[in-house]
N, CA and C atoms as an extended XYZ file, in Angstrom:
129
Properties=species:S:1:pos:R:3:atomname:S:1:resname:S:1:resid:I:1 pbc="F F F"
N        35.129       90.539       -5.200 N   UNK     1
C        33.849       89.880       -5.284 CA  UNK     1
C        34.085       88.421       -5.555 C   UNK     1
N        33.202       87.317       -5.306 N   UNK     2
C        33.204       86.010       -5.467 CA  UNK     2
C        33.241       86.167       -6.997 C   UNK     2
N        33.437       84.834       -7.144 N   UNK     3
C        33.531       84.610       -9.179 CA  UNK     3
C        32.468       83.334       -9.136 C   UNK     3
N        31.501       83.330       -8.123 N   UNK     4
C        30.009       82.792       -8.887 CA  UNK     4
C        29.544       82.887      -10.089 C   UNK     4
N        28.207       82.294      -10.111 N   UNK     5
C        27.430       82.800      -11.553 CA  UNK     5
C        27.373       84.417      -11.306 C   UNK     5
N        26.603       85.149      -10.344 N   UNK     6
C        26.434       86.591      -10.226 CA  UNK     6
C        27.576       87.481       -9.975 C   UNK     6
N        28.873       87.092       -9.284 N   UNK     7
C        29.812       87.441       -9.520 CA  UNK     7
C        30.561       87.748      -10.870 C   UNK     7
N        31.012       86.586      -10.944 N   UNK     8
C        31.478       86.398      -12.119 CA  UNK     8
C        31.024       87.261      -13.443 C   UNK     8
N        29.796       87.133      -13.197 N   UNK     9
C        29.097       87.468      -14.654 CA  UNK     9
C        29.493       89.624      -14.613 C   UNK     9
N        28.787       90.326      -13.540 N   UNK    10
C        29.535       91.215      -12.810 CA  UNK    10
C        30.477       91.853      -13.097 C   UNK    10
N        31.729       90.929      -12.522 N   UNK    11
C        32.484       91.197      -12.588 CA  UNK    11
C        33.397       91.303      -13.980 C   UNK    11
N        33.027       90.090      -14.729 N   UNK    12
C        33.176       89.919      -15.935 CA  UNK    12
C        33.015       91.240      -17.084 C   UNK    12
N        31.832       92.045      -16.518 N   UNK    13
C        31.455       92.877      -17.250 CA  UNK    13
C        31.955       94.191      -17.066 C   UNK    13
N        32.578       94.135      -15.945 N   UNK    14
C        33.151       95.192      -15.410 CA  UNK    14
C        34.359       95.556      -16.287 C   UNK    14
N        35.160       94.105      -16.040 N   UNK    15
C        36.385       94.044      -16.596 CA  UNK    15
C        36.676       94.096      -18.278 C   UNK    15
N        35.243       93.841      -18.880 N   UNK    16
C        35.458       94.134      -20.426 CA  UNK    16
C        35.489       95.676      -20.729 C   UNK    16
N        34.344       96.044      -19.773 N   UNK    17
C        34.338       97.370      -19.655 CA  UNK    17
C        35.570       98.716      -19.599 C   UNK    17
N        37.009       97.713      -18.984 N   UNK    18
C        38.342       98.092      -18.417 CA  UNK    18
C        37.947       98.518      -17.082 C   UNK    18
N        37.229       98.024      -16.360 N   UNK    19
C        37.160       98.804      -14.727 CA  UNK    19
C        38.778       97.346      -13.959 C   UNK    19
N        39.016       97.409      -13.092 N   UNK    20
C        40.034       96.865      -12.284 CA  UNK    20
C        39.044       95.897      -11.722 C   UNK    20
N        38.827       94.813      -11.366 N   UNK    21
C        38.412       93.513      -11.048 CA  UNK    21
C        39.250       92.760      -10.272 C   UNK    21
N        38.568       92.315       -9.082 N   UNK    22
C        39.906       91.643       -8.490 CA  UNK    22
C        38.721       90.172       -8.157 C   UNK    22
N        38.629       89.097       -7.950 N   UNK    23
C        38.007       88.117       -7.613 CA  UNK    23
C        38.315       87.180       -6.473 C   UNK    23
N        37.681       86.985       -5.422 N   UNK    24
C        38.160       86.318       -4.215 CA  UNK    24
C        37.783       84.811       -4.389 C   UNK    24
N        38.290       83.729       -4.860 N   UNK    25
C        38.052       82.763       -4.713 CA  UNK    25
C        39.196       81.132       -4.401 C   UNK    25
N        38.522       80.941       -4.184 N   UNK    26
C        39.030       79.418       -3.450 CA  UNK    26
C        40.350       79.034       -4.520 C   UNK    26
N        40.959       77.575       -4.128 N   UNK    27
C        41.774       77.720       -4.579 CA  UNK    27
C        42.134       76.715       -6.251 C   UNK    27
N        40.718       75.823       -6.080 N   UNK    28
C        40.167       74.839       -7.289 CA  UNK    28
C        40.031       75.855       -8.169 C   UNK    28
N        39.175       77.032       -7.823 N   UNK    29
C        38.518       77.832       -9.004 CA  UNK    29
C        39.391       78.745       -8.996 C   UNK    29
N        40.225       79.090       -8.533 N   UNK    30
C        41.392       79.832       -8.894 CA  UNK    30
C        42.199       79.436      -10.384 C   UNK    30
N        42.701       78.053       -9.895 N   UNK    31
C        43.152       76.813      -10.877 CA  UNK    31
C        42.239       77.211      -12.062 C   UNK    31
N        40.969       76.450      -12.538 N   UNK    32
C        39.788       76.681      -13.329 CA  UNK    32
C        39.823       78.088      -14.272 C   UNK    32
N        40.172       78.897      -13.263 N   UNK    33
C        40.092       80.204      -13.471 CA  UNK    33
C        41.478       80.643      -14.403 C   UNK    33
N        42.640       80.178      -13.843 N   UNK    34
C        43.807       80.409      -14.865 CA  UNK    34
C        44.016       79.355      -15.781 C   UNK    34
N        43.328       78.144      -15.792 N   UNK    35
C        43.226       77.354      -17.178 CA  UNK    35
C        42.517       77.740      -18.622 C   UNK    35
N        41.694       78.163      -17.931 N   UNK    36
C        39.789       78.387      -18.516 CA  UNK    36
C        39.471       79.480      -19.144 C   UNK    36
N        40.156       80.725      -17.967 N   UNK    37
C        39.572       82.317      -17.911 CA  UNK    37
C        38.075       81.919      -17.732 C   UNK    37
N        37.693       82.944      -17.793 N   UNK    38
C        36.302       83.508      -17.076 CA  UNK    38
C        35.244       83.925      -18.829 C   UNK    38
N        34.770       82.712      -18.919 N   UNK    39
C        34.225       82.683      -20.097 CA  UNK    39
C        32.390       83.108      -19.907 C   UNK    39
N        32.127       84.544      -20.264 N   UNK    40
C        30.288       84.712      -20.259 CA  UNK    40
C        29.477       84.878      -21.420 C   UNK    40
N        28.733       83.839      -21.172 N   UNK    41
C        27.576       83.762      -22.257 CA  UNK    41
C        26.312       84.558      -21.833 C   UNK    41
N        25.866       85.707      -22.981 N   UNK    42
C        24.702       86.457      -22.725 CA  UNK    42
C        24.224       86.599      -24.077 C   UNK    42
N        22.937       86.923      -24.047 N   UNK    43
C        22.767       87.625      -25.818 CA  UNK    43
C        22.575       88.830      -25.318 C   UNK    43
């Protein structure tokens, strides 16, 4: 799945969950993505 806002968020939840997550994205937000991780804010 993309690692958009709706992706991401998704997927995000999947993966706290322990489901397997794989994310298709470009190669900036790839970068972003292994600096950063995949940080979601919800209440």
């Amino acid at each position: 799945m993309g690692a958009g806002a709706v992706g991401g968020y998704f997927g995000g939840r999947l993966a706290a969950a322990g489901r397997d997550v794989t994310f298709l994205v470009r190669e900036a937000r790839a970068a972003a993505l292994a600096r950063d991780g995949l940080v979601i804010r919800s209440p």
